[in-house]
Chimera marker file (.cmm) of the C-alpha trace (Angstrom):
<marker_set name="trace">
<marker id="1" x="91.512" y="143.373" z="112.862" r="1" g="1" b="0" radius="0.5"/>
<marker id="2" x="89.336" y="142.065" z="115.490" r="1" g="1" b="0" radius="0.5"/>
<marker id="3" x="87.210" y="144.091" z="118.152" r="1" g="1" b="0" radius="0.5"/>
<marker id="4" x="85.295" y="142.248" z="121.574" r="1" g="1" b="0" radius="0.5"/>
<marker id="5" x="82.411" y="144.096" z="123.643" r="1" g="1" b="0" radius="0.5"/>
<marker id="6" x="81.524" y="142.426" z="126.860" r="1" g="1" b="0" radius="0.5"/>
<marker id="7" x="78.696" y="143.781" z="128.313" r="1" g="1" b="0" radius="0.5"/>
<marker id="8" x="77.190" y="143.642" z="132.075" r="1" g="1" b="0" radius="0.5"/>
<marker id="9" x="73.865" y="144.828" z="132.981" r="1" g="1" b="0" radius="0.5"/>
<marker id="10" x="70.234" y="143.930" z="134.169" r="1" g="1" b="0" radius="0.5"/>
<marker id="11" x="67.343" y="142.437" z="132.411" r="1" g="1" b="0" radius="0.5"/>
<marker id="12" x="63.593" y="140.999" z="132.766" r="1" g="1" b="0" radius="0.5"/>
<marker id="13" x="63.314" y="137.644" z="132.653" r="1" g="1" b="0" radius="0.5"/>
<marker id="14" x="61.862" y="136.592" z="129.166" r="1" g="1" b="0" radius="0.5"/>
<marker id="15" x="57.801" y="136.107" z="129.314" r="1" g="1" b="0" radius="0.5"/>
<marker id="16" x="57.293" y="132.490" z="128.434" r="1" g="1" b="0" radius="0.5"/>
<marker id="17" x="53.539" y="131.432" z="127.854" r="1" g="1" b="0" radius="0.5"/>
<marker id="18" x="52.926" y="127.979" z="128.239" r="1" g="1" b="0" radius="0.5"/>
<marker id="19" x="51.311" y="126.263" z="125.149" r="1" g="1" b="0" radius="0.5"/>
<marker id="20" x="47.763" y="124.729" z="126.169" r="1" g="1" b="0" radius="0.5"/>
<marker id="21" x="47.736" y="121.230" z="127.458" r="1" g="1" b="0" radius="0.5"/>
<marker id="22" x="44.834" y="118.992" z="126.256" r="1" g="1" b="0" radius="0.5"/>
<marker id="23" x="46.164" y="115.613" z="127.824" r="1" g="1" b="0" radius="0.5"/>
<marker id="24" x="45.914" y="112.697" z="124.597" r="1" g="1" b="0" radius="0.5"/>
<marker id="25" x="47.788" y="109.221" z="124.306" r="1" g="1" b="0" radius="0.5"/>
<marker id="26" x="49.973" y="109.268" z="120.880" r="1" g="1" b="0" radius="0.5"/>
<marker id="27" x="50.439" y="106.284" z="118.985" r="1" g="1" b="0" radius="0.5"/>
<marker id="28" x="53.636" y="104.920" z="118.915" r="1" g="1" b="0" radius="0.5"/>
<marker id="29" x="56.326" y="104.245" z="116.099" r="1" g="1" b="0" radius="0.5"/>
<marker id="30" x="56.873" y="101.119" z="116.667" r="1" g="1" b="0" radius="0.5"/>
<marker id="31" x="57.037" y="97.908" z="118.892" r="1" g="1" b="0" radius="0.5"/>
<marker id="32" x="60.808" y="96.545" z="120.486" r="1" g="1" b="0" radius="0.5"/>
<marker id="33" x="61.555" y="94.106" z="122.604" r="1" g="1" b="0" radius="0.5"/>
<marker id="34" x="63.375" y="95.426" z="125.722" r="1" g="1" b="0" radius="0.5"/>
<marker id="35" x="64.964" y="93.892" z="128.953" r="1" g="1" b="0" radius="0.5"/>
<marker id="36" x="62.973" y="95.162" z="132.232" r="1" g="1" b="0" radius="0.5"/>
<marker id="37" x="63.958" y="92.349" z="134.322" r="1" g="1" b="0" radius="0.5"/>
<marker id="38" x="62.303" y="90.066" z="131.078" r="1" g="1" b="0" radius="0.5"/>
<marker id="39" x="62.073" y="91.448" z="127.710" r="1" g="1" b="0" radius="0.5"/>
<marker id="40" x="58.526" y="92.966" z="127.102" r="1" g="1" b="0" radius="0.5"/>
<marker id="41" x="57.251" y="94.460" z="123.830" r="1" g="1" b="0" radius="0.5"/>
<marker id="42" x="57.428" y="98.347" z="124.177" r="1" g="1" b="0" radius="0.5"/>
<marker id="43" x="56.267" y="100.838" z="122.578" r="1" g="1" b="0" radius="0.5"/>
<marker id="44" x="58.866" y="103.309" z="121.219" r="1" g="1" b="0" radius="0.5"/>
<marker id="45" x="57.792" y="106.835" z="120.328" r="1" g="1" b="0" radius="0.5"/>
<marker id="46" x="59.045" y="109.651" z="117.974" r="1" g="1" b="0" radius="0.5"/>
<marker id="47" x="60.165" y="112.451" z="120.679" r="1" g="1" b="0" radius="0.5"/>
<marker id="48" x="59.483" y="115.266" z="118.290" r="1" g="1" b="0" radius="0.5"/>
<marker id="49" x="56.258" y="114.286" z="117.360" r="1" g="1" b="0" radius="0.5"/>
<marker id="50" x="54.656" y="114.600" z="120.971" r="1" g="1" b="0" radius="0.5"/>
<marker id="51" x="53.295" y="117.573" z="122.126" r="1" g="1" b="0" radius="0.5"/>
<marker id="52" x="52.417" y="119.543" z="125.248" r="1" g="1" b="0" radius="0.5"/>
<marker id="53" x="49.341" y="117.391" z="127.001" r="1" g="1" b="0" radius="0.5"/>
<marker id="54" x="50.960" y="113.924" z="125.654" r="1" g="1" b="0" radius="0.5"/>
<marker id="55" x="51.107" y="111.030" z="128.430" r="1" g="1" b="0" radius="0.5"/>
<marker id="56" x="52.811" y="107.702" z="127.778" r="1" g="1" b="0" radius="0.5"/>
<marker id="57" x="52.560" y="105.094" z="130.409" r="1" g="1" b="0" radius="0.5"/>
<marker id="58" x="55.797" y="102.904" z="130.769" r="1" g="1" b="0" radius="0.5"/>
<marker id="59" x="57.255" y="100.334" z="130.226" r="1" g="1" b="0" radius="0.5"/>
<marker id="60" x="58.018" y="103.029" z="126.862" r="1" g="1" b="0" radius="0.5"/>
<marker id="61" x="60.955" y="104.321" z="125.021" r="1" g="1" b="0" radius="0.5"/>
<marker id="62" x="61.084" y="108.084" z="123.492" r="1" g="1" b="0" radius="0.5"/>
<marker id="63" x="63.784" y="108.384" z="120.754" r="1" g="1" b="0" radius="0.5"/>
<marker id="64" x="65.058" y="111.472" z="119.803" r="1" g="1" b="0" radius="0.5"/>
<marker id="65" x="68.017" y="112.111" z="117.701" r="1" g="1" b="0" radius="0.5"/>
<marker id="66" x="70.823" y="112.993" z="120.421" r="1" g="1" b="0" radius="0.5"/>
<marker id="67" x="68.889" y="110.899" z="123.455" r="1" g="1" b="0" radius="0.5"/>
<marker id="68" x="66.855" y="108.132" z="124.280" r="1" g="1" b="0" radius="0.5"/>
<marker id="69" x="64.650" y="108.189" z="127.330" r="1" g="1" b="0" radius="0.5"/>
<marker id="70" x="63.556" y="104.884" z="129.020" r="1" g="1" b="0" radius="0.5"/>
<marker id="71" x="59.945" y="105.208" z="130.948" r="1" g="1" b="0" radius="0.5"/>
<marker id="72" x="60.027" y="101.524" z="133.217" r="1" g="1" b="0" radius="0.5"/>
<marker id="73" x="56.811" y="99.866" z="134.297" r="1" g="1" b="0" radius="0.5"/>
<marker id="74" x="55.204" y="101.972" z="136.773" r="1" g="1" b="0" radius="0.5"/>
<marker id="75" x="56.456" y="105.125" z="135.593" r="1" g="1" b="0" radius="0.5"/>
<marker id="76" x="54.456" y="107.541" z="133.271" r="1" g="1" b="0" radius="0.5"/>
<marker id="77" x="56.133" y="110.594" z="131.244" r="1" g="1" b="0" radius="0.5"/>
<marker id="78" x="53.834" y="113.636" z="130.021" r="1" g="1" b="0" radius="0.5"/>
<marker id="79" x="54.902" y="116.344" z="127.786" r="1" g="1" b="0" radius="0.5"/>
<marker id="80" x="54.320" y="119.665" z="130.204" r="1" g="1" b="0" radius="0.5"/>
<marker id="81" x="53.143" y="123.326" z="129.091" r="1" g="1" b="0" radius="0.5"/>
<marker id="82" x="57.044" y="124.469" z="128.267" r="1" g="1" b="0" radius="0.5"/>
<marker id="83" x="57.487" y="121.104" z="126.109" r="1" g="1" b="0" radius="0.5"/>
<marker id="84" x="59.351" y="119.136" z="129.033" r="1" g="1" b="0" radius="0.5"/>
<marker id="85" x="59.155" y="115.323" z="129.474" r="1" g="1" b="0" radius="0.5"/>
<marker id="86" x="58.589" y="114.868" z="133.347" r="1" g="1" b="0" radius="0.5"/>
<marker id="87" x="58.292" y="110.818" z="134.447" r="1" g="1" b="0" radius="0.5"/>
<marker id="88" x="56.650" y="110.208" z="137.246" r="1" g="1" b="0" radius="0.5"/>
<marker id="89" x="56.176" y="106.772" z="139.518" r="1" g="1" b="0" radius="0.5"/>
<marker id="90" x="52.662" y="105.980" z="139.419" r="1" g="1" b="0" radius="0.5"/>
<marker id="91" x="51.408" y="105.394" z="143.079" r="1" g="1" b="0" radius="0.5"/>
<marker id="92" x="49.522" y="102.455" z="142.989" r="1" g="1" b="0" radius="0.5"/>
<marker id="93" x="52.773" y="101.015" z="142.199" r="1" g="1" b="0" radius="0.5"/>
<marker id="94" x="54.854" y="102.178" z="145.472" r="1" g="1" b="0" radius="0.5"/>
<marker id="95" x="54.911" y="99.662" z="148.001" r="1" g="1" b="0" radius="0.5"/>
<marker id="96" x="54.314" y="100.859" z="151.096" r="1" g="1" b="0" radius="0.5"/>
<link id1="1" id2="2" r="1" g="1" b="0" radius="0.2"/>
<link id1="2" id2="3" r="1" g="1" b="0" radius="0.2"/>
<link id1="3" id2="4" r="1" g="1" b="0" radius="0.2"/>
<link id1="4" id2="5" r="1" g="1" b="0" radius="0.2"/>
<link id1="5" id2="6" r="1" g="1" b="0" radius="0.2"/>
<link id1="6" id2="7" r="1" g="1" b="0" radius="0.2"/>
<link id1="7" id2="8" r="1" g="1" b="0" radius="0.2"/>
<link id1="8" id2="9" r="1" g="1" b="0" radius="0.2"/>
<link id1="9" id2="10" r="1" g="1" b="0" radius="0.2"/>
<link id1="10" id2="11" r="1" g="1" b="0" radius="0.2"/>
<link id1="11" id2="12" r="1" g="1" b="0" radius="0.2"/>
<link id1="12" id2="13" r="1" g="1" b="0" radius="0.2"/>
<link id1="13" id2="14" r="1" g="1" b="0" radius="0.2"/>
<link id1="14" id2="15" r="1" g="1" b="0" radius="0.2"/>
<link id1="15" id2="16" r="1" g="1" b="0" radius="0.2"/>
<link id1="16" id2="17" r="1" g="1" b="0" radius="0.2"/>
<link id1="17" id2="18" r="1" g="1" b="0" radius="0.2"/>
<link id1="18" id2="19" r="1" g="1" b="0" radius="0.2"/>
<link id1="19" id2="20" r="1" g="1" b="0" radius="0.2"/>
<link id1="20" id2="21" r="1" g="1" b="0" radius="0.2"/>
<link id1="21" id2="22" r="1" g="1" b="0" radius="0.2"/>
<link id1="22" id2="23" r="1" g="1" b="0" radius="0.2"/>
<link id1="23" id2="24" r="1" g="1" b="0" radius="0.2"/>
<link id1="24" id2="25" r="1" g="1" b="0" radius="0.2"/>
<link id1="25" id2="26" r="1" g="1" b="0" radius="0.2"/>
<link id1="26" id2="27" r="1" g="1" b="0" radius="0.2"/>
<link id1="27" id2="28" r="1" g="1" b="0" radius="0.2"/>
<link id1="28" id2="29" r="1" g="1" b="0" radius="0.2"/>
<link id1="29" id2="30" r="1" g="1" b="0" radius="0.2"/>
<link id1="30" id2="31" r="1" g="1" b="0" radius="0.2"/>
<link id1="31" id2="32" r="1" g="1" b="0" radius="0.2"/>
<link id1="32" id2="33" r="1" g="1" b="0" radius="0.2"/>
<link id1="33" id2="34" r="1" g="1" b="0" radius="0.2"/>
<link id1="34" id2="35" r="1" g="1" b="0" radius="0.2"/>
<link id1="35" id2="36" r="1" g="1" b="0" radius="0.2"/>
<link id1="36" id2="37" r="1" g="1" b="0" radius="0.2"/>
<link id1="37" id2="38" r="1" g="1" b="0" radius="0.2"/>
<link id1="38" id2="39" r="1" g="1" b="0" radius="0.2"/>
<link id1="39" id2="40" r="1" g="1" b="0" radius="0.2"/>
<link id1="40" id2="41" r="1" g="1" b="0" radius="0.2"/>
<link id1="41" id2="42" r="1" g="1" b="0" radius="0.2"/>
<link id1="42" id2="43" r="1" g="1" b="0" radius="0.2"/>
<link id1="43" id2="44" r="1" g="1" b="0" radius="0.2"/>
<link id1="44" id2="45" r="1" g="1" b="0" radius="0.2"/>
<link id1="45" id2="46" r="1" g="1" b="0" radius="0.2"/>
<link id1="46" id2="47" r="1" g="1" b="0" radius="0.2"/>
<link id1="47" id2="48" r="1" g="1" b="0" radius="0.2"/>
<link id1="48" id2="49" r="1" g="1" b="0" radius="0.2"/>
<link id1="49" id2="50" r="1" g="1" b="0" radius="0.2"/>
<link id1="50" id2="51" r="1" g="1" b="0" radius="0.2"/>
<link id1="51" id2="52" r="1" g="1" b="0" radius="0.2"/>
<link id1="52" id2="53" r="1" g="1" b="0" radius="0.2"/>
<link id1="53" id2="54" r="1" g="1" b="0" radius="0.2"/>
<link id1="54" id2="55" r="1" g="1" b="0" radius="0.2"/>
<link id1="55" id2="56" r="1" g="1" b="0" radius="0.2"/>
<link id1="56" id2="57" r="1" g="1" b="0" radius="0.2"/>
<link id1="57" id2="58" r="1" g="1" b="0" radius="0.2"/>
<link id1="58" id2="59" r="1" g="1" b="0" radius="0.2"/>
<link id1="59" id2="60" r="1" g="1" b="0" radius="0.2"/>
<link id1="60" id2="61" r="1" g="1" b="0" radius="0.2"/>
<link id1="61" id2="62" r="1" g="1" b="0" radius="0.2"/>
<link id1="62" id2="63" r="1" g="1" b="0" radius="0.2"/>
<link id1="63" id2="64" r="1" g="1" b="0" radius="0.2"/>
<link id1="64" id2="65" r="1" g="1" b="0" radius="0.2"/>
<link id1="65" id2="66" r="1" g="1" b="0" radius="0.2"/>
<link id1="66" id2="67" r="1" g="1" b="0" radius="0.2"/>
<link id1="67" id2="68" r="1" g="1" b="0" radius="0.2"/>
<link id1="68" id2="69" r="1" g="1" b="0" radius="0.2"/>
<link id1="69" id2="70" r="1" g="1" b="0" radius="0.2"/>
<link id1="70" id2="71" r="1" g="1" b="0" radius="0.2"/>
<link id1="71" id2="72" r="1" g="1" b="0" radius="0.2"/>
<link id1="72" id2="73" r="1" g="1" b="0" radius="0.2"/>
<link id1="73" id2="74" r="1" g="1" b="0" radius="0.2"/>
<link id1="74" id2="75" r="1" g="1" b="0" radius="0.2"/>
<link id1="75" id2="76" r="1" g="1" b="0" radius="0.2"/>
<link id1="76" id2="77" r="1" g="1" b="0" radius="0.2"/>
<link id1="77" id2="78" r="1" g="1" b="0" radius="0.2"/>
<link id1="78" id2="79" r="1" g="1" b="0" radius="0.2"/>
<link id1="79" id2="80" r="1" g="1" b="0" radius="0.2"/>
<link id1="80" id2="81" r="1" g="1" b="0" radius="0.2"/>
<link id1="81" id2="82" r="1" g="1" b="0" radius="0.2"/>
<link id1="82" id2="83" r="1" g="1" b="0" radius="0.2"/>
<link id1="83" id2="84" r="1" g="1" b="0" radius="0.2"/>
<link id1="84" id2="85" r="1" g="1" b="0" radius="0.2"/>
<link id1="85" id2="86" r="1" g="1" b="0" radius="0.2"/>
<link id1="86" id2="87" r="1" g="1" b="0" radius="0.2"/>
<link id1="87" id2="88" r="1" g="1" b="0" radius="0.2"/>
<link id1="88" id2="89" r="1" g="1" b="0" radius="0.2"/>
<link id1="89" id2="90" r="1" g="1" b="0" radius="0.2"/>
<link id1="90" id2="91" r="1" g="1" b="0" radius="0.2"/>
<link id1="91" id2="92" r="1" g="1" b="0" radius="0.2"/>
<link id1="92" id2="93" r="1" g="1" b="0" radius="0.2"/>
<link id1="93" id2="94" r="1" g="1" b="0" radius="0.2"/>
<link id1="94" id2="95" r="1" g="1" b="0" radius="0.2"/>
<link id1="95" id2="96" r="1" g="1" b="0" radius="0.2"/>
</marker_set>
């Protein structure tokens, strides 16, 4: 025997509180050589070691065990208040 219940109604959104952000620069895992136009020695972190308030400027590589994220030369990532990676171009690197 088997029995379903779908259900249909309102609710508040969930109260997330962001953790506090105290901005640091990790230490990475380990050094790779990786092709950015040349190959460079990058740093390659340990994704779920960093913490909200981490900021890794590229050229860096974040492993984790179902992705890989690739931060280029100009770019920097930072670990936000919800425990997102955002990149961001630097602008002193934009040419304008």
């Amino acid at each position: 025997m088997s029995v379903r219940v779908t259900a249909i109604g309102i609710t508040q959104k969930p109260k997330i509180k962001p953790a506090d952000v105290r901005e640091y620069s990790p230490e990475p895992k380990f050094f790779r050589q990786v092709y950015f136009d040349e190959w460079i020695n990058t740093s390659v972190y340990d994704r779920r070691v960093l913490r909200s308030g981490v900021k890794i400027e590229g050229p860096a590589v974040i492993e984790d065990y179902d992705t890989t994220l690739v931060i280029p030369l100009g770019y920097t990532a930072f670990v936000d208040g919800y425990g997102n990676i955002r990149i961001q171009r630097d602008l002193d690197q934009i040419n304008v």
